[in-house]
C-alpha positions in Angstrom: 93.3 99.2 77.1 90.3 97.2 78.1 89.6 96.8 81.8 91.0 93.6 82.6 94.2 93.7 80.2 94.7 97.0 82.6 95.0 94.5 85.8 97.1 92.1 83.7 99.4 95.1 82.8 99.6 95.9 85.9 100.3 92.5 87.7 103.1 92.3 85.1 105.3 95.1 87.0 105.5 92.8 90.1 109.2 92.6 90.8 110.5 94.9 88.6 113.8 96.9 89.9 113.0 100.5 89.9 115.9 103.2 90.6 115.0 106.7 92.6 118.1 109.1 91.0 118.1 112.0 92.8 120.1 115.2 93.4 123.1 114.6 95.8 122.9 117.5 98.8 126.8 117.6 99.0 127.4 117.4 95.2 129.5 120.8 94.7 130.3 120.2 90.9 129.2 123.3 88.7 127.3 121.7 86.8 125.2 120.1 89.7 124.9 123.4 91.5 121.1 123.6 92.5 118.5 125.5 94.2 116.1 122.5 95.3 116.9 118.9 96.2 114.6 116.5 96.9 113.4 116.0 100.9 112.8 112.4 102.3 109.3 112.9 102.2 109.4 112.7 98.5 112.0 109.9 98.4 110.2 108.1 100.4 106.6 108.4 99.1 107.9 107.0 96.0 109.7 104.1 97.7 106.0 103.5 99.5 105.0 103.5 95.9 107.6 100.8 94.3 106.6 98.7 97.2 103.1 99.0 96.5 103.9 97.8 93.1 106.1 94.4 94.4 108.8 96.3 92.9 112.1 96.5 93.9 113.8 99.7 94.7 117.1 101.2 94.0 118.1 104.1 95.5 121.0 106.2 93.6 122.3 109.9 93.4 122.7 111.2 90.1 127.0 111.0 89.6 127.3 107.6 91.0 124.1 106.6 88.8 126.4 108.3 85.8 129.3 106.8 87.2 128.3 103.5 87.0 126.3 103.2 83.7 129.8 104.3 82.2 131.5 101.6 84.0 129.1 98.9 83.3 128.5 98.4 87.1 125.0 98.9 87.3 122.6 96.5 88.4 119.5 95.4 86.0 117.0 98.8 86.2 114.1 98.1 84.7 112.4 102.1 85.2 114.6 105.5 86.7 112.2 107.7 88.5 114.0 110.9 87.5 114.2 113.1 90.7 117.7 115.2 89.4 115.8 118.4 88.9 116.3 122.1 90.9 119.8 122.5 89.0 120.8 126.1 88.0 121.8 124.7 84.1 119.3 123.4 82.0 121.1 121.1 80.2 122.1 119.4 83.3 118.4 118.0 83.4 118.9 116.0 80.7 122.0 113.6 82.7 119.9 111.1 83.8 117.3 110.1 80.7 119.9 110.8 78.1 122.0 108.0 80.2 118.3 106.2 80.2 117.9 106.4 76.1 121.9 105.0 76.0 120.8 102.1 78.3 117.4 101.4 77.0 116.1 102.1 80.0 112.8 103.7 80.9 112.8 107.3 82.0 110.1 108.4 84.3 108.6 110.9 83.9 109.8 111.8 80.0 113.0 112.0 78.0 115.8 115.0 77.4 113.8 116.8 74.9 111.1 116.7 77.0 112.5 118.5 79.9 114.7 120.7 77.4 111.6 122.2 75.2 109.1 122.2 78.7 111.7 123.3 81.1 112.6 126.6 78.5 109.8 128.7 79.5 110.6 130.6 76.2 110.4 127.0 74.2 107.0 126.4 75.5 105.7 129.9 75.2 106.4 129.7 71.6 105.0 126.2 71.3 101.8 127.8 73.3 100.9 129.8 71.4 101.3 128.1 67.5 98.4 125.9 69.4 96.4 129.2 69.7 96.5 129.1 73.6 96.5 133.0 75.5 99.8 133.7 76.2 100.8 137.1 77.5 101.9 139.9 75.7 105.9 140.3 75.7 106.9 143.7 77.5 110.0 145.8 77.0 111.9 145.7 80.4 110.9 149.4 81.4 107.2 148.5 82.1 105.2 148.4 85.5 102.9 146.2 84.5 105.4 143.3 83.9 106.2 139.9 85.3 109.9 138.4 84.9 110.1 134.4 85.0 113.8 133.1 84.1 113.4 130.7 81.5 115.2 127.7 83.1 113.9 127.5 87.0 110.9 126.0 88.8 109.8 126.4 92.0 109.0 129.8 91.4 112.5 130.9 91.7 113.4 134.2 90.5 109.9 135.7 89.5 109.8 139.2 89.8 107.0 142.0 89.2 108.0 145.6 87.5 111.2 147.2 86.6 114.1 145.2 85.4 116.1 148.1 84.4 118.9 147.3 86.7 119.8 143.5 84.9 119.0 143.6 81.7 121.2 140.9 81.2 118.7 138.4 83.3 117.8 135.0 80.9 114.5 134.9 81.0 111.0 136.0 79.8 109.6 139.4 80.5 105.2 139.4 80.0 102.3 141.3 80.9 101.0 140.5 84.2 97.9 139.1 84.0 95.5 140.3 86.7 93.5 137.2 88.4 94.7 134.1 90.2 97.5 131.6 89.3 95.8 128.0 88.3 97.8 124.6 87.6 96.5 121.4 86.0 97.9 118.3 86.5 97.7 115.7 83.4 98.4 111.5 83.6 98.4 108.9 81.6 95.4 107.1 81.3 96.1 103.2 81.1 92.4 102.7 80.2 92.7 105.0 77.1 96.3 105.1 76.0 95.5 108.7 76.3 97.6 111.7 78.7 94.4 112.7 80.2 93.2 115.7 82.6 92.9 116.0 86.2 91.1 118.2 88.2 92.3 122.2 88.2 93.9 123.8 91.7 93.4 127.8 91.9 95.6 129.2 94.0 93.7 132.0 96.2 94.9 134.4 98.3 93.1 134.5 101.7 92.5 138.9 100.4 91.7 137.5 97.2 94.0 140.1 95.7 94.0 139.8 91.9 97.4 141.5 92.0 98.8 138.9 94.2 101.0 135.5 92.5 102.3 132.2 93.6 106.0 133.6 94.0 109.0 131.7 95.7 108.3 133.8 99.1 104.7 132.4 99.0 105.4 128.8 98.3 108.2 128.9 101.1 105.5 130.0 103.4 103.0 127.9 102.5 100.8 130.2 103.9 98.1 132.9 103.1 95.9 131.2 100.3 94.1 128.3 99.7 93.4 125.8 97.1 90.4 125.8 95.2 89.5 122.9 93.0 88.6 124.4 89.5 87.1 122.8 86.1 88.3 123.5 82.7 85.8 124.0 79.4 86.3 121.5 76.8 88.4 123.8 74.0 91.1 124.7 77.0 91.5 120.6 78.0 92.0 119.3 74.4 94.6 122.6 73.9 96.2 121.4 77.3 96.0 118.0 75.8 97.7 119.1 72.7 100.8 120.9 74.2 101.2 117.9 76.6 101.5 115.7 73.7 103.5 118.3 71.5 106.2 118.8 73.5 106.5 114.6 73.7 105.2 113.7 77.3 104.2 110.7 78.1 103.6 110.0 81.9 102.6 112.6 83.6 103.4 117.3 83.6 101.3 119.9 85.0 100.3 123.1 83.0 100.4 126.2 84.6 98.4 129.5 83.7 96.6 132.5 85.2 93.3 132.9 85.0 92.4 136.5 83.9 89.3 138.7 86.3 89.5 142.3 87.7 87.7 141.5 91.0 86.4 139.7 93.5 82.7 139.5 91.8 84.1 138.4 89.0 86.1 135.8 90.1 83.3 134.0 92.0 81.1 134.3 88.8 84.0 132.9 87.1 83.5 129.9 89.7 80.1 129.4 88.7 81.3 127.4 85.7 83.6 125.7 83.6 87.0 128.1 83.1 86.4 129.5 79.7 89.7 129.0 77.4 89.9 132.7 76.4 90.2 133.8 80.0 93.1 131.3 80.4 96.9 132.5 79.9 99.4 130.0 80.0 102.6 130.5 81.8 104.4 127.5 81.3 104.4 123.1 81.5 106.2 121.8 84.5 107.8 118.2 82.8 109.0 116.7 85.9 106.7 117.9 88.6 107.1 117.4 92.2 104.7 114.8 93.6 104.6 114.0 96.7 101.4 114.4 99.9 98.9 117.5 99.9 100.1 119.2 96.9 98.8 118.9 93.1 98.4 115.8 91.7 97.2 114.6 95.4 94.7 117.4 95.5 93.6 116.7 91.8 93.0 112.9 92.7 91.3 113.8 95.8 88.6 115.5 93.5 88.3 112.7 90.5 85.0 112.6 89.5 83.1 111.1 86.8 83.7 113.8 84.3 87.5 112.8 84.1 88.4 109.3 82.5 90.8 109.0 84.6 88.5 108.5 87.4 87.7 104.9 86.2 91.0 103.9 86.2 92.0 105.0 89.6 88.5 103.3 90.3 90.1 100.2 89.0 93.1 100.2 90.3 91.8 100.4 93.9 90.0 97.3 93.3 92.9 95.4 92.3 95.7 96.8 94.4 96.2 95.8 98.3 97.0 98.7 99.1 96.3 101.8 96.9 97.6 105.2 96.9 97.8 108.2 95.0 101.7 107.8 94.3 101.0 103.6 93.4 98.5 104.8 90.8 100.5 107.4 89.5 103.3 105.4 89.6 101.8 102.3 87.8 100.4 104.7 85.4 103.9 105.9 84.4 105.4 102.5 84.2 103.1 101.6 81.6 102.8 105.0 79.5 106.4 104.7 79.5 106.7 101.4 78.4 104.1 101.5 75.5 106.3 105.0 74.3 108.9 102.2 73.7 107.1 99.8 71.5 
């Protein structure tokens, strides 16, 4: 897109109705059942965003945004920011942009089959690795020396290191543990390009700098006891991140998360010293509907742009021509217009 067809894009959006769908904390339907909901400060860091845009928001919960599109009572939606994720049931994910493909609607950030194939974390592992990206050995469930991650929840739910001898029955994936740190790279649209592109890496490291240690659901309760490290990829591991992004059909925005493999502490600062070399790189699984919201990934990534990353001239761009630009405005404008052109 060249540079000022990007601003005309962009200045198209003004007044556009966008619709925030999100889980509903008193929904008690089986189905709905969930193990995160989304806080004000995401709700509302989005809204700052529409507003940024001169769009106008519409703020829904996921049955009544069902509800109605049945009925034929909604307003005109022009985008649905999809913020119905943390449910215990997969399939449930897809309510809101399967209602969005009925409607015509734009889903932000991707469609059903999106979140289905990403969300499955044995889906994506299979996809992983027919691109010829690391991923870890499968164990039998007797070993030490292996990680369980259920195949349909985020937020690090459920992870557990060693023995699963007692529930066999548990749905998910049982690997090698990968000794090293726990890395996550969030990717974007580039309006510029047309392209998903990169952003900037962030290493999780633990304040010991244990390589046994992981980014497990206790951890990211805390939020405590490590800190962020802002990491580079080598060129063969960004076009294979590139590659599943595009594979599994996203088209605003995911994040790709893998481990990093080093025995120590000496090797894991050499390991600094340069770009992350692919064939040290496991991947664990792609996030499709990511939480963004202040001082966590995406933030941190943009907070790093530099020239290396394309996307750095857009975000370049689009603080010259907003009033008021932010890290959720650009992300959001991005979206708007990856997924419109996914619609042409």
């Amino acid at each position: 897109m060249e540079d000022n067809l990007f601003e005309r894009e962009f200045l198209k959006l003004k007044g556009k109705t966008v619709a925030l769908v999100y889980v509903y904390e008193g929904e008690t339907t089986e189905g709905f059942a969930h193990y995160d909901v989304w806080q004000s400060d995401v709700i509302s860091e989005w809204l700052v965003a529409v507003q940024e845009l001169n769009c106008l928001p519409f703020i829904i919960d996921v049955r009544t945004f069902i509800q109605k599109a049945m009925n034929n009572t909604l307003p005109i939606i022009d985008y649905v920011i999809n913020l119905n994720a943390g449910t215990k049931h997969l399939s449930t994910l897809g309510l809101v942009p399967s209602v969005c493909g009925v409607l015509s609607i734009p889903c932000i950030p991707c469609n059903t089959s999106s979140i289905i194939t990403g969300e499955n974390k044995l889906i994506s592992n299979l996809v992983a690795q027919a691109l010829h990206l690391n991923v870890p050995e499968t164990l039998a469930e007797q070993s030490p020396e292996g990680i369980f991650r259920p195949l349909n929840f985020g937020s690090s739910r459920g992870i557990q290191r060693g023995y699963l001898e007692d529930e066999p029955a548990k749905e998910g994936i049982y690997q090698k543990f990968i000794k090293g740190y726990d890395v996550t790279t969030p990717i974007l649209f580039n309006p510029l390009s047309g392209n998903l592109e990169l952003l900037p890496s962030v290493m999780y490291c633990p304040l010991d700098r244990s390589v046994d240690w992981f980014f497990n659901e206790e951890v990211k309760e805390k939020r405590g006891g490590y800190e962020k490290r802002i990491v580079h990829l080598d060129e063969e591991a960004g076009h294979l991140f590139l590659s599943l992004a595009k594979a599994l059909g996203i088209n605003a925005y995911c994040r790709i998360d893998f481990r990093v493999a080093c025995d120590d502490l000496n090797e894991f600062e050499a390991l600094l010293q340069q770009p992350l070399p692919c064939n040290r790189l496991y991947f664990l699984e792609l996030n499709p509907m990511p939480t963004i919201k202040n001082r966590i990934n995406f933030h941190n990534a943009l907070e790093h742009l530099s020239a290396q990353y394309p996307l750095s001239e857009s975000f370049a761009q689009y603080k010259d021509f907003s009033t008021s630009a932010t890290y959720n405005g650009f992300i959001l404008a991005c979206s708007m217009l990856a997924v419109s052109t996914s619609k042409r």
